[in-house]
N, CA, C and O of each residue as an XYZ file, in Angstrom:
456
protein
N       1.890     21.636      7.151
C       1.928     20.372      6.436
C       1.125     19.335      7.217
O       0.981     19.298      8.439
N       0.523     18.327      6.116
C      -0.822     17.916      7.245
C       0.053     16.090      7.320
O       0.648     15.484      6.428
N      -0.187     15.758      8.527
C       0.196     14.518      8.899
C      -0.127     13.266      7.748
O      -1.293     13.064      7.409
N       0.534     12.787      7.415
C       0.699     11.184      6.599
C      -0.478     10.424      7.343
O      -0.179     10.062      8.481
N      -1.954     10.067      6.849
C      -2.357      8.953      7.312
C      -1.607      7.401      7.190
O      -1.978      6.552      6.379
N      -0.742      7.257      7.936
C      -0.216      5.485      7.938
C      -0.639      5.128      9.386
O      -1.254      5.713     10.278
N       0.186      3.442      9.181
C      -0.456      2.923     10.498
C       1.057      2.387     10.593
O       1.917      1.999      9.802
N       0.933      2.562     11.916
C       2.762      2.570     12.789
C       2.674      1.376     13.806
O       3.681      0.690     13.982
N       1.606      1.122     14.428
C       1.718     -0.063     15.523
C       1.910     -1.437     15.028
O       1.712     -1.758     13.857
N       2.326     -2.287     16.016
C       1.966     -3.734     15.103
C       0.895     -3.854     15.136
O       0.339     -3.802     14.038
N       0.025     -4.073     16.351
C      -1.478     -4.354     16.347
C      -2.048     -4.258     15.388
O      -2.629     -5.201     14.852
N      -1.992     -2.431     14.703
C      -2.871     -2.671     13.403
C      -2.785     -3.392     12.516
O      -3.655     -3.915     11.820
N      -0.726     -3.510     12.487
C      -0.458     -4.166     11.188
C      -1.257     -6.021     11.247
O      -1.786     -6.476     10.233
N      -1.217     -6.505     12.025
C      -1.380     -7.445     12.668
C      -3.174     -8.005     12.664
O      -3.630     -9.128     12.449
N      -3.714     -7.002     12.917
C      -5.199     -6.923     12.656
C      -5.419     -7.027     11.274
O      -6.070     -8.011     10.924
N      -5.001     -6.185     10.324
C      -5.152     -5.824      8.472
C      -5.087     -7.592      8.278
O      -6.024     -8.307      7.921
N      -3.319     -8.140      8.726
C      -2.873     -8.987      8.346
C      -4.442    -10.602      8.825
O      -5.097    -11.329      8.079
N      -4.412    -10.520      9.750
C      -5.587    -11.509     10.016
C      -6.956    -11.077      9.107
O      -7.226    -11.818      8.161
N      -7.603    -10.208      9.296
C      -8.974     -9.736      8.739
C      -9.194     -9.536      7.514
O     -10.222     -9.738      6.868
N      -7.295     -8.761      6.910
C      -8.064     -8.251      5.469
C      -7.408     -9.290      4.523
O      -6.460    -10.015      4.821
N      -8.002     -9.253      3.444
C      -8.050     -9.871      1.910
C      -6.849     -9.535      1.486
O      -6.512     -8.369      1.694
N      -5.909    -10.426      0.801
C      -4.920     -9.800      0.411
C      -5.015    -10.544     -1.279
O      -5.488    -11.631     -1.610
N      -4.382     -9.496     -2.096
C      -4.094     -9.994     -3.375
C      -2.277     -9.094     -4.093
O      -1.783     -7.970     -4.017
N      -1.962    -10.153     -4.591
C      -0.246    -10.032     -4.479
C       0.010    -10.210     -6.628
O      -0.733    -10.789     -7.421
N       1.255     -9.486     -6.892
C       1.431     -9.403     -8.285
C       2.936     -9.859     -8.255
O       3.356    -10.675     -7.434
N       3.697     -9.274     -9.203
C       5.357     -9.746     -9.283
C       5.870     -8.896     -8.316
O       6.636     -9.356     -7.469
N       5.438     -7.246     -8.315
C       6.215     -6.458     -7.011
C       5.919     -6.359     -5.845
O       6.770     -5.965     -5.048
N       4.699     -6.671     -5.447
C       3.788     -5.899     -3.956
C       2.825     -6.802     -3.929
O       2.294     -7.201     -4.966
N       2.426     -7.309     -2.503
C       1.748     -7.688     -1.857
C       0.679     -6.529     -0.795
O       1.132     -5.785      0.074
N      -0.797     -6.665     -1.180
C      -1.708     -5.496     -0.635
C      -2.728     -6.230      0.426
O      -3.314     -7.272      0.132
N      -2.838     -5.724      1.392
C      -3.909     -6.463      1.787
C      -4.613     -5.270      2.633
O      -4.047     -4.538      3.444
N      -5.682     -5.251      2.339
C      -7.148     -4.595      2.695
C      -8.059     -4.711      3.637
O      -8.800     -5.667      3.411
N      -8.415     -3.899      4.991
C      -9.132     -4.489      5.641
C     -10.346     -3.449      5.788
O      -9.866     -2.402      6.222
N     -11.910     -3.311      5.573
C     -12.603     -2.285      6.024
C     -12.164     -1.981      7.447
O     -11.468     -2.648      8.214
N     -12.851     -0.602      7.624
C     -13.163      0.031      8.720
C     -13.916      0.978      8.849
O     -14.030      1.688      7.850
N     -14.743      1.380     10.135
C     -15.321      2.299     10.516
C     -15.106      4.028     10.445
O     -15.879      4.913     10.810
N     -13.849      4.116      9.877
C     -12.878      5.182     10.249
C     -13.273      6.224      8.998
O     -13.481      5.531      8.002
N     -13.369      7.000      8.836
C     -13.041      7.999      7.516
C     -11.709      7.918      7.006
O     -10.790      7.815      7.819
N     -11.377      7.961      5.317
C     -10.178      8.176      5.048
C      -9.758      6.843      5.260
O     -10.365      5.943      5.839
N      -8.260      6.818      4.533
C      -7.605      5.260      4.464
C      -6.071      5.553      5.387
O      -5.603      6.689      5.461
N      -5.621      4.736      5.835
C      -3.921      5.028      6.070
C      -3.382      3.156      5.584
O      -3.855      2.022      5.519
N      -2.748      3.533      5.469
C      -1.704      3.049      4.801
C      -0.456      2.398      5.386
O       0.476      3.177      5.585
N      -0.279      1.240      5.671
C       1.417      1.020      6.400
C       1.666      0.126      4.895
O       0.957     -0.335      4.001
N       3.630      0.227      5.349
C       4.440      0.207      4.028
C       5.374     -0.955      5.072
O       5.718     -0.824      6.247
N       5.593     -2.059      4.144
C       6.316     -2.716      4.890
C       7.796     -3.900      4.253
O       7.600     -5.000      3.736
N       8.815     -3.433      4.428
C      10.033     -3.731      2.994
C      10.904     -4.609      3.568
O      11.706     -3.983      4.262
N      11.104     -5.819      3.584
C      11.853     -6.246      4.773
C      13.721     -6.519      3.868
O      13.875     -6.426      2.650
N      14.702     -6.798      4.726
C      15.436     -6.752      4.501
C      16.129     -7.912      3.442
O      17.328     -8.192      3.457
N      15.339     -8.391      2.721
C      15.669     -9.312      1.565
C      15.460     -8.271      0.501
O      16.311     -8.342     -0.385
N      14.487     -7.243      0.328
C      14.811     -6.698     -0.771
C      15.894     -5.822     -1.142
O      15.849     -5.492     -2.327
N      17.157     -5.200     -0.269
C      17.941     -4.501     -0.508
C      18.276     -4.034      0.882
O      17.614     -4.278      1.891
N      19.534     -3.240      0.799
C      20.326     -2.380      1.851
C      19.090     -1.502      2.205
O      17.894     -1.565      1.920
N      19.884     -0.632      2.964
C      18.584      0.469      3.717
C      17.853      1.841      2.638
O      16.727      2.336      2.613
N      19.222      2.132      1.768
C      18.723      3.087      0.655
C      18.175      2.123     -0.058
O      17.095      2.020      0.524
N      18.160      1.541     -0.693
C      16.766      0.428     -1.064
C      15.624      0.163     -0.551
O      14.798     -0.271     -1.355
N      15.344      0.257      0.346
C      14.525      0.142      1.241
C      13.784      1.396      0.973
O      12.845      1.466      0.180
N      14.316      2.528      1.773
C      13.455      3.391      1.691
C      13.318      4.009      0.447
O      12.683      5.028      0.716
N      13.585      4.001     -1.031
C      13.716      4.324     -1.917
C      12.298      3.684     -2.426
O      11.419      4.279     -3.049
N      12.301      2.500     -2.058
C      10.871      1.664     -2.160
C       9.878      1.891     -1.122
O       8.796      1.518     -1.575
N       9.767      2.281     -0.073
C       8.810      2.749      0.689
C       8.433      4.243      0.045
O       7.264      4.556     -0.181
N       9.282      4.909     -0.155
C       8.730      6.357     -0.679
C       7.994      6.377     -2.353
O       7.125      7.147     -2.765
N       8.733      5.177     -3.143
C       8.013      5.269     -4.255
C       6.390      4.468     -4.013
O       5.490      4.601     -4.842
N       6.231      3.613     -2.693
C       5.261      3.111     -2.517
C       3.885      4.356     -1.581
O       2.695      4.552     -1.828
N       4.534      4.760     -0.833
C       4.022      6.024     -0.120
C       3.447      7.050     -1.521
O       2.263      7.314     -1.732
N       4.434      7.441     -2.228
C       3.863      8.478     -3.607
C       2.814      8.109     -4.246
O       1.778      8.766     -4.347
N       3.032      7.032     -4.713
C       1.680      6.214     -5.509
C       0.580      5.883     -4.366
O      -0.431      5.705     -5.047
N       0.229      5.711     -3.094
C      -0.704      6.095     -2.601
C      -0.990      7.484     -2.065
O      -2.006      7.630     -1.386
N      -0.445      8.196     -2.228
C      -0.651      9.771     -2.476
C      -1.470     10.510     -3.325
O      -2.431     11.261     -3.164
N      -0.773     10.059     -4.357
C      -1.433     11.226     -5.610
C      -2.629     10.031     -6.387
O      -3.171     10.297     -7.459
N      -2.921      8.566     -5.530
C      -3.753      7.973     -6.557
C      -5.145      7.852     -4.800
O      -5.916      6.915     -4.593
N      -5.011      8.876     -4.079
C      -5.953      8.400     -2.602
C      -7.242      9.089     -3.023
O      -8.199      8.652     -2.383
N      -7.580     10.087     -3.954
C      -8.662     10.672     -3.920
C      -9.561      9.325     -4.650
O     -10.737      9.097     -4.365
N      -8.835      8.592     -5.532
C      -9.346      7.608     -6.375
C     -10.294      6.443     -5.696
O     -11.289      5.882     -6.155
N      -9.400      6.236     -4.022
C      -9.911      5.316     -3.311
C     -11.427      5.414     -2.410
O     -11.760      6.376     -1.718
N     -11.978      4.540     -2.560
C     -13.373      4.832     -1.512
C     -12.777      4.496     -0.060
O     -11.963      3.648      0.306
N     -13.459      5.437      0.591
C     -13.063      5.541      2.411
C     -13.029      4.384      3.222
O     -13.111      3.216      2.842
N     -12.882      4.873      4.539
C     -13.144      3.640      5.541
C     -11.826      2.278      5.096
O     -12.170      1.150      5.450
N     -10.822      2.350      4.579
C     -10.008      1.468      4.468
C      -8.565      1.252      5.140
O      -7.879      2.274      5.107
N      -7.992      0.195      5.712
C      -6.904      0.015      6.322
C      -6.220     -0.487      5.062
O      -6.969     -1.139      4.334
N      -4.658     -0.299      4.526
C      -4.107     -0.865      3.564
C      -2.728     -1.290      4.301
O      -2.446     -0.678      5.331
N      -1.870     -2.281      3.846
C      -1.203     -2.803      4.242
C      -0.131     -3.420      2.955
O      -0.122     -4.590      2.571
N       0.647     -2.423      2.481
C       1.211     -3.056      1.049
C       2.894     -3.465      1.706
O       3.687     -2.821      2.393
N       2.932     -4.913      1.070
C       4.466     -5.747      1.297
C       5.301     -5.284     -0.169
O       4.855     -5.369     -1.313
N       6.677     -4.762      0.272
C       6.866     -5.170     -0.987
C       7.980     -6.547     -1.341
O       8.914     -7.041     -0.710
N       7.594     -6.732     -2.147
C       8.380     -7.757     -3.347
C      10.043     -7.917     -3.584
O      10.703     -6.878     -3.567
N      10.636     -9.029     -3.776
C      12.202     -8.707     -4.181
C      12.072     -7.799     -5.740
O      12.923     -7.007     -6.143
N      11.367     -7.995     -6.130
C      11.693     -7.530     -7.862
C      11.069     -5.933     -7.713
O      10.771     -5.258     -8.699
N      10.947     -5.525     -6.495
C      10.552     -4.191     -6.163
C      11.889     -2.999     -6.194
O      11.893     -1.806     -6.494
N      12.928     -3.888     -5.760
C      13.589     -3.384     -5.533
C      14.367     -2.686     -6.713
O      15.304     -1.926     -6.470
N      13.958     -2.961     -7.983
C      14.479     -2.482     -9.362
C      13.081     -1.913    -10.492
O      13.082     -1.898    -11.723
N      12.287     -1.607     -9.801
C      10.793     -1.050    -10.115
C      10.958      0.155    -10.180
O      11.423      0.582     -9.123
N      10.714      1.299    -11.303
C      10.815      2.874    -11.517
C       9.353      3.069    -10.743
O       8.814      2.181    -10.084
N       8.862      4.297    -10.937
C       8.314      4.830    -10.643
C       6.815      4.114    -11.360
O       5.745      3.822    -10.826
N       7.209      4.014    -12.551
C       6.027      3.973    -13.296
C       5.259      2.342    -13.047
O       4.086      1.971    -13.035
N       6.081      1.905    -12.935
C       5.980      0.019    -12.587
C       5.550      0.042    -11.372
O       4.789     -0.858    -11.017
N       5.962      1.144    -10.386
C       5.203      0.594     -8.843
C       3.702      1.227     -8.857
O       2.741      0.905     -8.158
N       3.781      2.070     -9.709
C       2.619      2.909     -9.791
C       1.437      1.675    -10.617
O       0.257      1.592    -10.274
N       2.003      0.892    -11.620
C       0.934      0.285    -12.320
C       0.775     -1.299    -11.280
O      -0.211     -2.006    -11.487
N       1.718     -1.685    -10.307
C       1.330     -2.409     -9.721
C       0.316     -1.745     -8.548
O      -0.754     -2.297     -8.293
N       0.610     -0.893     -8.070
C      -0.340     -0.505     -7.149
C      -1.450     -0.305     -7.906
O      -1.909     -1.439     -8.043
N      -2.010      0.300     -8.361
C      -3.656      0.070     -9.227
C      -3.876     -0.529     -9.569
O      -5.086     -0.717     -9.695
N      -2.697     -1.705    -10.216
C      -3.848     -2.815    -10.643
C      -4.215     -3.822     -9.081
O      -5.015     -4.757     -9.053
N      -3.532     -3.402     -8.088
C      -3.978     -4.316     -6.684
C      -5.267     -3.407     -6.297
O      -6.254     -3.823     -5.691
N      -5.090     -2.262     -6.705
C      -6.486     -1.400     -5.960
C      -7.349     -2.076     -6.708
O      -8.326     -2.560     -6.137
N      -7.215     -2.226     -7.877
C      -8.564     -2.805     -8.682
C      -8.794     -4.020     -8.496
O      -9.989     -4.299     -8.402
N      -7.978     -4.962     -8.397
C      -8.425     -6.488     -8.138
C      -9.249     -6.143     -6.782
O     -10.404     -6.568     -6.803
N      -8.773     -5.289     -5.340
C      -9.857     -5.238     -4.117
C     -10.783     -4.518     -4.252
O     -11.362     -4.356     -3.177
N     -11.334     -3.858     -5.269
C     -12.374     -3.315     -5.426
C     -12.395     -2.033     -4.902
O     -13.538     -1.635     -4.678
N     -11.175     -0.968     -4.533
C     -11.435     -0.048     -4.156
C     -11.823      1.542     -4.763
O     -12.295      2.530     -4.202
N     -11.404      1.293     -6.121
C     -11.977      2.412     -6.663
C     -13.295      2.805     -6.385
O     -14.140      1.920     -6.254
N     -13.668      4.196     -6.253
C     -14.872      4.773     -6.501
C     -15.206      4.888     -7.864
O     -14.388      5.011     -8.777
N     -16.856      4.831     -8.014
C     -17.854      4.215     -9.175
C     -17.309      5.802     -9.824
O     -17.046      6.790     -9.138
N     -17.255      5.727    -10.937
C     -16.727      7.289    -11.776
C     -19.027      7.427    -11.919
O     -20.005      6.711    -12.136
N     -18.729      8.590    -11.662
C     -20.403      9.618    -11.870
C     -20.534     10.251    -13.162
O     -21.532     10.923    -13.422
């Protein structure tokens, strides 16, 4: 099983947070920073206003999935940094999924379809 690209330090988080662009909807807050790097990782970050701890991670994993199965979509070289939202905390699957793409699309990360 191949390792989760995320980002675990503060530094990085901390770097994204100064450098990159952020654009925010009713559930999630994204913010974007290039990089030199191949491939994107990803930190997930839920703080304790949106719910107990199974809340929490219930929303980190539905946020983790939807950058999973939507990463081939993304063009490389990217640091991501998604907050989530109080109204996250009552978001199915399908709602975190349409907030996350429509934030990929406001930063421009899709690749050009050929």
């Amino acid at each position: 099983m191949r390792k989760f690209p995320s980002i675990k330090k503060g530094v990085d988080f901390q770097a994204v947070y100064r450098a990159g662009k952020s654009y925010a909807n009713k559930e999630l807050v994204m913010y974007v920073k290039r990089t030199e790097f191949p491939g994107q990782r990803i930190g997930i970050s839920v703080s304790k206003k949106v719910g107990n701890s199974v809340v929490r991670h219930r929303v980190t994993r539905l946020i983790r999935e939807c950058f999973r199965l939507n990463q081939e979509q993304l063009t490389t070289g990217l640091d991501i940094v998604v907050v989530a939202r109080v109204a996250a905390a009552t978001a199915n699957y399908k709602n975190m999924e349409r907030a996350y793409l429509h934030l990929c699309g406001l930063h421009n990360m899709n690749k050009e379809s050929k």
